[in-house]
C-alpha positions in Angstrom: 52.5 8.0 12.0 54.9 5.7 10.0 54.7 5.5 6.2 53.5 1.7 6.6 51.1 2.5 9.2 49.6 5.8 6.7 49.5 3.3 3.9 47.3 0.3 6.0 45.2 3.2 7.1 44.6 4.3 3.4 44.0 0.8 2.7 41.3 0.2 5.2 39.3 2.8 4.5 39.6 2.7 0.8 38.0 -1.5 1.1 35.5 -0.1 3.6 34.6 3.0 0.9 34.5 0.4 -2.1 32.4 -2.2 -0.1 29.7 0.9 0.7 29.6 1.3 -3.2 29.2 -2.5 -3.9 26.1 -2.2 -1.2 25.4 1.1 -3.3 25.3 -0.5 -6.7 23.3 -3.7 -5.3 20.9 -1.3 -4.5 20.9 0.5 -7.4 20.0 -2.7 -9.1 17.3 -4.0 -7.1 15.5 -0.6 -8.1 16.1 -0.8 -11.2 15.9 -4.1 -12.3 13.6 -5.4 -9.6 10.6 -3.2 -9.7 8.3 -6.3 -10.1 8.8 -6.8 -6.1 9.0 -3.1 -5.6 5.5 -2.7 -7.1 4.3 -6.0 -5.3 5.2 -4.7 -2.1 3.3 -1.3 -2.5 0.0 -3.5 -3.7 0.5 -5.4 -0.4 -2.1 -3.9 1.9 -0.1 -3.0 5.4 0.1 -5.2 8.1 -2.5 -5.0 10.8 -3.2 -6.8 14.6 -5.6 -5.7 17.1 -3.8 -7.0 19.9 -0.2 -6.9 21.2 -0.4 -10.9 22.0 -0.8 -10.9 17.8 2.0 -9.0 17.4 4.4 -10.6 19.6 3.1 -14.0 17.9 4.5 -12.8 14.4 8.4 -12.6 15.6 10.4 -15.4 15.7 12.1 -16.7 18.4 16.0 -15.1 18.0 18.4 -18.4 17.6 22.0 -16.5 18.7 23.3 -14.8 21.1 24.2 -11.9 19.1 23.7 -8.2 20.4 20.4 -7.7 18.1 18.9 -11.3 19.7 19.2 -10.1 23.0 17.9 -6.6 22.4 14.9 -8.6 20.5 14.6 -10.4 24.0 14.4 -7.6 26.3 12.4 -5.5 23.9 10.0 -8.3 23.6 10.0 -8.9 27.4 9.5 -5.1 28.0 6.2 -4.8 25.8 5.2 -8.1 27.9 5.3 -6.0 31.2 4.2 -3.3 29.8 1.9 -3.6 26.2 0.7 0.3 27.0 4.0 2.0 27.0 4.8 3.6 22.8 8.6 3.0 23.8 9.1 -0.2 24.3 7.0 -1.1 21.1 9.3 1.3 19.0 12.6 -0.6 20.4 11.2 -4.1 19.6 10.9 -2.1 15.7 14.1 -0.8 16.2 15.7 -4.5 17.1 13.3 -6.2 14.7 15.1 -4.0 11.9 18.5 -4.0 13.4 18.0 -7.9 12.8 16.8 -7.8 9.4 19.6 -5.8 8.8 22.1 -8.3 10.0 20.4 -11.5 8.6 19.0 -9.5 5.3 15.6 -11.4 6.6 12.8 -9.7 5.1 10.6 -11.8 7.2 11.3 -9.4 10.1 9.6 -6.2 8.1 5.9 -6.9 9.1 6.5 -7.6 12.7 8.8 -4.4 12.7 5.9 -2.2 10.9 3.3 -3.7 13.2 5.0 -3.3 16.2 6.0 1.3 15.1 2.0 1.1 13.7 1.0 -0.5 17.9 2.9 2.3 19.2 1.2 5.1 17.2 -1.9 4.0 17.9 -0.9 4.6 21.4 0.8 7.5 20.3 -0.3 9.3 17.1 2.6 12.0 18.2 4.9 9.3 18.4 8.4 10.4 17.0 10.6 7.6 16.8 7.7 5.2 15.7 7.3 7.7 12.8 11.2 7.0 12.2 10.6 3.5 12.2 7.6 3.9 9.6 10.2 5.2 7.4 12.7 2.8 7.9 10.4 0.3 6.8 9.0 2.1 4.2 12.9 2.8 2.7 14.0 -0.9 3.0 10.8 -2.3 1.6 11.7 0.4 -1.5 8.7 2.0 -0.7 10.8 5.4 -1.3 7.9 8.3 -1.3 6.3 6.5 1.6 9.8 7.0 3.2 10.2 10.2 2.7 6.8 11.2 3.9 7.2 9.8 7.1 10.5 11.4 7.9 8.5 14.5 7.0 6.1 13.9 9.4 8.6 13.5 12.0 10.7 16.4 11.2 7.3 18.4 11.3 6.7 17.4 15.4 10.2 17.1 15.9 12.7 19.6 13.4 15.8 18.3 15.5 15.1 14.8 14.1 18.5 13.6 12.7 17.1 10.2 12.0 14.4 11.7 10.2 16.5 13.4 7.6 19.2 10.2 7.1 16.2 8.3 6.6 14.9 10.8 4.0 18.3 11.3 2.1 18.7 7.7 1.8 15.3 7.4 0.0 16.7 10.7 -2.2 19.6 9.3 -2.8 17.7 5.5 -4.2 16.0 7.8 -6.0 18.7 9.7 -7.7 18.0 12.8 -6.5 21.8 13.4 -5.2 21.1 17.2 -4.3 18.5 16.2 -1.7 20.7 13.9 -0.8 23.1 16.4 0.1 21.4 18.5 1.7 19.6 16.0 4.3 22.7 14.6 4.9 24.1 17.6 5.6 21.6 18.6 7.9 22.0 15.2 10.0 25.3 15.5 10.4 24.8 18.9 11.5 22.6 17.3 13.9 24.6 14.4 14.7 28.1 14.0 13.8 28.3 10.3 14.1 29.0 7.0 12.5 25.7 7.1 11.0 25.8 10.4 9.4 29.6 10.2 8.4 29.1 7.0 6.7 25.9 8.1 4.9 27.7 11.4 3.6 31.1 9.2 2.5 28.6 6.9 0.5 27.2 9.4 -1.0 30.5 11.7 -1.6 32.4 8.3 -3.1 29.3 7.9 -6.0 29.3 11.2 -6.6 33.0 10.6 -7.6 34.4 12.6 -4.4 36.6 10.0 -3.6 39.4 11.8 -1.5 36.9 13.7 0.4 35.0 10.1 1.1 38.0 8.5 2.4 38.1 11.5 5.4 34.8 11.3 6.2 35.1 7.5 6.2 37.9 7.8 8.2 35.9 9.6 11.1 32.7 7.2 10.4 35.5 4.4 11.5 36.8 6.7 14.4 33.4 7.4 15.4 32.4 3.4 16.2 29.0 1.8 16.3 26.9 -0.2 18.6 26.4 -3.3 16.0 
């Protein structure tokens, strides 16, 4: 590789690794400085429907044509067909999350949690709706909720590599870097993808391992994603 092509590689992944800190530090923020929603949010008594047709009534209609809007679609048209099936309920979470994620819409959190709650009560032993609990949980900064959620899943399910990115991100919001670590580790272990190599370069570049962020950035860039 040429000297000019190194040095626009360096570069890319050196704005990619800053704006993951900038996301970091935003964060960092809101739970510090915003524990007046935080503590809001945990008094807010969780979401509840008795009926899929309730449910389905609580999502707004997607307005693109975006990869997340159609996912919503066909999630949404799957749990139509068939309201007694725990998978198609977790994938409309999933894309419900996937599109708060996008839009930072916090408006999609309660269908998301109603929609992983529907499929454990069809479920109790349901995995990924137990991952999705704790995906709620994390972004509504709900941390220890989080974390005992992923535990939950890891319990039924030890090869969960969700479970424990999902619990290292609430370690890590909560400054306990060594968990962090080590959950990380373990997904990656797991899971060697974009997911896991961009959670552990996050965490390596606040930590102040900034060479050893950039390579794991490098192959979290390498690695690709679906969205």
């Amino acid at each position: 590789m040429s000297d000019s092509k190194k040095t626009a590689t360096s570069a890319r992944v050196v704005a990619v690794v800053v704006c993951l800190a900038l996301a970091l530090a935003g964060a960092l923020l809101v739970r510090h400085f915003d524990a007046a929603r935080s503590q809001s949010a945990k008094a807010k008594p969780q979401a509840a429907a008795s009926s899929p047709e309730q449910i389905l009534a609580q999502i707004p209609d997607p307005n693109g044509d975006s990869q997340t809007d159609k996912a919503i679609i066909q999630a949404r048209a799957k749990v139509k067909q068939n309201p007694r099936n725990p998978l198609g309920w977790v994938m409309l979470g999933d894309s419900l999350m996937q599109k708060a994620r996008d839009a930072t819409d916090e408006t999609y959190y309660d269908p998301a949690e109603l929609a992983y709650g529907y499929a454990l009560q069809l479920d109790p032993r349901f995995v990924g709706a137990m991952d999705g609990m704790a995906w709620v949980k994390g972004d509504r900064h709900l941390f220890d909720e989080s974390i005992d959620w992923g535990k939950k899943a890891i319990a039924i399910d030890p090869g969960n590599a969700a479970a424990y990115g999902i619990i290292g991100d609430a370690a890590l919001q909560l400054g306990d870097y060594d968990q962090a670590y080590a959950d990380y580790q373990k997904m990656t272990d797991l899971r060697p993808d974009v997911s896991s190599y961009s959670r552990g370069a996050y965490l390596l570049w606040v930590t102040g391992k900034r060479q050893d962020s950039f390579w794991l950035m490098e192959k979290a860039i390498r690695a690709g994603a679906p969205y």
